[in-house]
N, C-alpha and C positions, 0 to 999 in steps of 0.2 A: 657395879653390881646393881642388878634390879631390886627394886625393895619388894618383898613379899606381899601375896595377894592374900586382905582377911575376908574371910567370911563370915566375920562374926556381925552379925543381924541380917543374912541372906535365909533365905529359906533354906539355902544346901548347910546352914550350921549344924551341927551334933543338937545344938540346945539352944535353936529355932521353937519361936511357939507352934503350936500342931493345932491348925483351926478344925476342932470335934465337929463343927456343925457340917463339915464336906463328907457323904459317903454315897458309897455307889447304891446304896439301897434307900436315899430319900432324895427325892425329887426338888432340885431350884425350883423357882419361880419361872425361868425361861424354860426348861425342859416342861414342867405342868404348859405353859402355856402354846408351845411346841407341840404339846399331845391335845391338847385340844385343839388345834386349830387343824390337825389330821383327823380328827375323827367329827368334826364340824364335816371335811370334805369330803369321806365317807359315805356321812350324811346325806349329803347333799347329792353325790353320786347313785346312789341307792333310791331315793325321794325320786329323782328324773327316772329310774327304769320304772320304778312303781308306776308312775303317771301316762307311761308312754304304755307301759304292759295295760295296764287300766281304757287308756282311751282304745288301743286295740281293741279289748275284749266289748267294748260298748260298740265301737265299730258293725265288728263280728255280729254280736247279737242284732244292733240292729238292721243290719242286713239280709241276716237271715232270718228272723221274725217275721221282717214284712218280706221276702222274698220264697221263703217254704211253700206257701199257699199256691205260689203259683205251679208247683207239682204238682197241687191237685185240681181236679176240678168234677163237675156238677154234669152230672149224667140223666138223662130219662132212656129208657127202651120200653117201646110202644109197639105192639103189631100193625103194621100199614098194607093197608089194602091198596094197589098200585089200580088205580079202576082205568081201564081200557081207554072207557067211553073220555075218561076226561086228559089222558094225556097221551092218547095214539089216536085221535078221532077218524084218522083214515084207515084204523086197522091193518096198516102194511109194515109196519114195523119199520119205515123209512128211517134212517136216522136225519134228512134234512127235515120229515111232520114230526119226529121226537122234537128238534131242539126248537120245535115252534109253542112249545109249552113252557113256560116262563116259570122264575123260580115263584113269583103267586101265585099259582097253582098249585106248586108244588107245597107254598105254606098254607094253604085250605086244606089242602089234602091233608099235612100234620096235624091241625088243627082238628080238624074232626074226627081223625082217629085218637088225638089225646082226650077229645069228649068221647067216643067212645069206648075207649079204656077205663076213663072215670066212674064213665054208667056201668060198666061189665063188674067194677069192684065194689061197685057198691058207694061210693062217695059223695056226700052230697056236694053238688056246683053250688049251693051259697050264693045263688042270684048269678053267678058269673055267665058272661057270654062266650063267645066263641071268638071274637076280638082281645078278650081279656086272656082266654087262656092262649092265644095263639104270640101274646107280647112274653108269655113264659119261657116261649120258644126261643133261641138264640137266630137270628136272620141268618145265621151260617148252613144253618141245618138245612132249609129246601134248596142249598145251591149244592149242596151236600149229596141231597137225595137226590137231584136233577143228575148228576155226572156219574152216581152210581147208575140210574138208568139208562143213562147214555151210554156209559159204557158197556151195559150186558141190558140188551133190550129183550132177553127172554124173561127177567122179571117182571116186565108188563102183565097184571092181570091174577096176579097171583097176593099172597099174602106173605111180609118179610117182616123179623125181629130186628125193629130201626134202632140202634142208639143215638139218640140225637143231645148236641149240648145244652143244657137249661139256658137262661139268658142270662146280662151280667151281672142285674141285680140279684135274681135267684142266687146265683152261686156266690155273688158277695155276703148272702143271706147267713149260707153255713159260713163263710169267713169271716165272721163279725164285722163287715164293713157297713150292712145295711142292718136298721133294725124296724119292729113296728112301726118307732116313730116317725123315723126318718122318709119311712116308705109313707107315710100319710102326707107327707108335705114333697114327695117326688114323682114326677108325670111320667115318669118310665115303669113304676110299680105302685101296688097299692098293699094295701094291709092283708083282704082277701087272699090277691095273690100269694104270700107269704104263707098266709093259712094254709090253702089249698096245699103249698110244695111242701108241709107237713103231714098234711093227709096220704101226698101220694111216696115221700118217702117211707111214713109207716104202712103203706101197702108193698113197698118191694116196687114200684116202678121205678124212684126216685133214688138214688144213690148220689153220693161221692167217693172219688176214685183216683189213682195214679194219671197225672195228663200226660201221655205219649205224647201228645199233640203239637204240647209245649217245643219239641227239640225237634217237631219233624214240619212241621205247617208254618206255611209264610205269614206275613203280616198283616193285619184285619185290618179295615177300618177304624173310623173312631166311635162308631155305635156297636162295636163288637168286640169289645176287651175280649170278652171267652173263648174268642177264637185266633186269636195271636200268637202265632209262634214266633219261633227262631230258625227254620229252619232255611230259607234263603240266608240271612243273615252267617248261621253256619257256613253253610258252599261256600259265598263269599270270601269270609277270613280265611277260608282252609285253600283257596283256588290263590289270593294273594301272598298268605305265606309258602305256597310252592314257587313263587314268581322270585320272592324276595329269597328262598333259598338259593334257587337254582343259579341267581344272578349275583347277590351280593356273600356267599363265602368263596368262589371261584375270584373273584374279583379282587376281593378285601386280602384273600392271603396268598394271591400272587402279587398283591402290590406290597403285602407285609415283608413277604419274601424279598422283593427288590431292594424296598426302604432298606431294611436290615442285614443284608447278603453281598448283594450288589453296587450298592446306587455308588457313588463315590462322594466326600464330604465335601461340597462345598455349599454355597450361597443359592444354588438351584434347589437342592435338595435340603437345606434349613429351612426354604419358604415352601416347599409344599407338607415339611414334618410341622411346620408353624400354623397353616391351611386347617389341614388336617383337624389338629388339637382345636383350633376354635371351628370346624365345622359340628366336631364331637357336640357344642354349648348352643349350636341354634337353637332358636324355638323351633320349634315342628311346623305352626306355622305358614313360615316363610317359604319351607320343602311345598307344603299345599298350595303355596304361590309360584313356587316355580315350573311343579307340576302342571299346574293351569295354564299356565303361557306357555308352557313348552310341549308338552304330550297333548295337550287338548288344541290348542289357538293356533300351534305353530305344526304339530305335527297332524292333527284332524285325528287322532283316537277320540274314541266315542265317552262321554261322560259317562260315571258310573257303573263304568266296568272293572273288575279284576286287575286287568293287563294294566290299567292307569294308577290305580292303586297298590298294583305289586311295583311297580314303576319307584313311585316315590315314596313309597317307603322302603325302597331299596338305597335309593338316593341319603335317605336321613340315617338308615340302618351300617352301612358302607363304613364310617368313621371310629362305629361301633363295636366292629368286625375287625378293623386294622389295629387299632390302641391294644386290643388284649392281644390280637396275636404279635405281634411284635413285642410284647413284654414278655409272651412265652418264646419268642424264638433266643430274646436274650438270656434268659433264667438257663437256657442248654451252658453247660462249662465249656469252654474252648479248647478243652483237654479232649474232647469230641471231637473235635474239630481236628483238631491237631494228629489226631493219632489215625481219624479215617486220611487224611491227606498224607500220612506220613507212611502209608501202605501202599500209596498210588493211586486212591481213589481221587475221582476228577470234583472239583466244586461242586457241580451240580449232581455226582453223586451222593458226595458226602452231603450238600443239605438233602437231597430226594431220602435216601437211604438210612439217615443217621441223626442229623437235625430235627424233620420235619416230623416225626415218628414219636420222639421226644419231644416235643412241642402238641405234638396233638391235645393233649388233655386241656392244655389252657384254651387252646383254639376253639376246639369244642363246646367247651367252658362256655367265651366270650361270645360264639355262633347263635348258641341257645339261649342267650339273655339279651344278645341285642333284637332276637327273632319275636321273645316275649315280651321286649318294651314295645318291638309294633305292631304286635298284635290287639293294646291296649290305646294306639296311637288316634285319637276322634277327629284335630281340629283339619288336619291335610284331609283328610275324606271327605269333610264338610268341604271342603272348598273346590274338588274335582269334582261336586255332584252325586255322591254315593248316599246323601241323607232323602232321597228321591223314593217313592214309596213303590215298592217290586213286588208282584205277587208271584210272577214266574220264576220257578227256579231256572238257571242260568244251565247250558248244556252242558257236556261232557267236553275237556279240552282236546284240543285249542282251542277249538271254534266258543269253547263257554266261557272263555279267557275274556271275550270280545263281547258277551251278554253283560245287561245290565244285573245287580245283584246288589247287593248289603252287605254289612260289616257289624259285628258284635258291637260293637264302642258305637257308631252310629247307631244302629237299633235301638241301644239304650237309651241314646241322648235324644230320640224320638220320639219315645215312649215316653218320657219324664216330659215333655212339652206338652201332653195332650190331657186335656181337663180329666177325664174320667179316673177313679181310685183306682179301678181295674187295671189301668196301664202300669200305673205306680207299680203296683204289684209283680207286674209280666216285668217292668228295668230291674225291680229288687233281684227278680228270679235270673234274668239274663246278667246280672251280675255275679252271682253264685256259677252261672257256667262260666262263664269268664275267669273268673278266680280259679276256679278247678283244671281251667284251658294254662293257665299262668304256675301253677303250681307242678301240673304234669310237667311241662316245660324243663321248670327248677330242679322238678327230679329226674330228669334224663341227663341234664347239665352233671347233676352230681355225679349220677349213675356212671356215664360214661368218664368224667374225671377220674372218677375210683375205678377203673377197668382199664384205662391208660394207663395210669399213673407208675412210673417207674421211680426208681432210688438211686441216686449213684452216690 
């Protein structure tokens, strides 16, 4: 026989000591310190969005601080007497003796209706001349009034209410950019002048106002910040993401479709699913270099056109397009699958029919975010030629496909290289459309996700 098992000094004894200091309502030393070191990381998780929400919002602000201003801008309207004598002197209304008056002409002629508006209100000129009030003027304005009267030559000779732009320092004036003092020690304005565009805003010649101009007018020079738009730059992106639509989702998810459907598993198809995922990681870059040697060097398309640039950024867009939709074609149950085949529908019914349908929303999805990373895409632009300075808008397609033209991200990156604060101001601003170009984007992605989106 076995000898009996005691338990006498086991905790399972009747009359075991009972250590009072164990209860479930006071904390060891390891449980306290186990709770702090969760709520250390809490912490510390919390601390990171603060910092990250924080640098956004300084972001934000400073962007749109210095980019708001460029909505507005610095207006005169002046009456301008179009005098015969000095810009039809053969009196036939030719348009080849119109375009033989030059836009100096056309800036005396501002010039001395701004002195004669001055005198008509009463304001004293303050010693100024006719050179000094003509540098008020923005050099946009007589190329301005020249092509209005080229274009409708029965204005000759009559009297029209010009709105013409102030110039860049005037208008940096009201922007806080330029001030008394700055203007005493700057050869483009003077103090006077500052006077003066206070005289004549408290007359009602002088305003500031909403800039149209801003989203419609191509790019100025570098002596005419106030007259810079976006508006090639717009056509531009908008001509190259029709390129990169039209080319890279037909593309991207008939080859998702193969990958995922079709292809059969071997070593052919690991290496181009392997291609693939690291063409996803290039720099952008290297697309701008391939685009160069190949559409431009090798194929002869024209540098800084649309077609080159919807080109390759179809090329870096493509890998973009395939990765999501092949994860939405996996995310379908195969019980879809199963059950259209098991009715007698043929493969490429049931993916046409039944798959692809279901899959739409991520597709979509992945179409609109790879569309709005290159829409934001600079360095491959730079490198085809698209940082080229374009004043003519690009034609209607095709044939506009093949003009020269701009891009938003180039624009920007244009405007930030050139001395003057003015420009600073127009990338701040051409940022703020960008952003609102990237968000519309974001919210068609959702939109149409949430309008797909089915439950099984």
């Amino acid at each position: 026989m076995t000898a009996p098992i005691s338990l006498k000094g086991s905790p399972l004894h009747p009359r075991a000591a009972i250590d009072t200091r164990a209860s479930l309502l006071l904390q060891d030393p390891r449980t306290k310190a186990r709770n702090a070191t969760e709520k250390r990381f809490r912490a510390y998780g919390l601390s990171a969005i603060v910092v990250a929400l924080l640098a956004l919002v300084w972001l934000l602000v400073s962007i749109f601080g210095n980019g708001l201003p460029a909505f507005r801008q610095t207006f005169m309207t002046i009456p301008v007497t179009l005098d015969a004598a000095l810009l039809d002197k053969g009196g036939k209304r030719d348009p080849a003796d119109l375009s033989k008056a030059t836009t100096v002409a056309y800036g005396k002629l501002l010039a001395a209706s701004l002195g004669a508006e001055i005198t008509a209100k009463g304001i004293d000129l303050g010693g100024m001349d006719a050179k000094a009030l003509a540098k008020m003027i923005s050099e946009e304005s007589p190329a301005t009034l020249r092509n209005r009267v080229l274009a409708d030559p029965s204005l000759i000779g009559t009297t029209i209410n010009f709105t013409l732009l102030a110039s860049g320092r005037i208008d940096g004036y009201y922007k806080g950019r330029v001030s008394l003092e700055s203007a005493a020690l700057d050869k483009n304005t003077s103090p006077e002048q500052l006077a003066m565009a206070d005289k004549l805003k408290a007359a009602g010649v002088l305003s500031t106002s909403f800039n149209t101009g801003f989203m419609t007018m191509p790019d100025a020079s570098d002596k005419r910040p106030e007259a810079a738009g976006l508006g090639v730059a717009i056509v531009g992106s908008l001509y190259m993401m029709f390129v990169v639509l039209a080319l890279a989702l037909p593309i991207g998810v008939a080859t998702s479709v193969y990958l995922e459907e079709f292809a059969p598993k071997n070593k052919f198809t690991d290496l181009i699913e392997v291609n693939i995922a690291n063409l996803a990681a290039v720099p952008s870059i290297v697309y701008g270099i391939l685009g160069l040697s190949i559409f431009i060097n090798f194929a002869g398309l024209p540098q800084s056109a649309p077609i080159v640039g919807g080109l390759v950024l179809t090329l870096m867009t493509l890998p973009r397009i395939i990765i999501p939709t092949r994860a939405a074609l996996k995310a379908v149950p195969p019980s879809i699958r199963d059950a259209a085949l098991g009715i007698g529908a043929s493969r490429l019914q049931t993916i046409t029919h039944h798959v692809l349908p279901l899959a739409m929303p991520g597709i979509l999805t992945g179409t609109i975010i790879g569309l709005a990373q290159a829409l934001g895409e600079t360095a491959p632009l730079l490198l085809i030629g698209m940082v080229a300075f374009v004043r003519d808008f690009p034609g209607a397609p095709p044939e506009g496909l093949f003009d020269p033209a701009s891009a938003l991200p180039v624009q920007i990156y244009n405007w930030t290289q050139r001395g003057d604060p003015g420009f600073v101001e127009r990338a701040s601003g051409a940022i703020i459309v960008l952003l609102v170009f990237l968000i519309a984007m974001n919210a068609v992605a959702i939109y149409f996700r949430r309008k797909f989106e089915r439950r099984w």
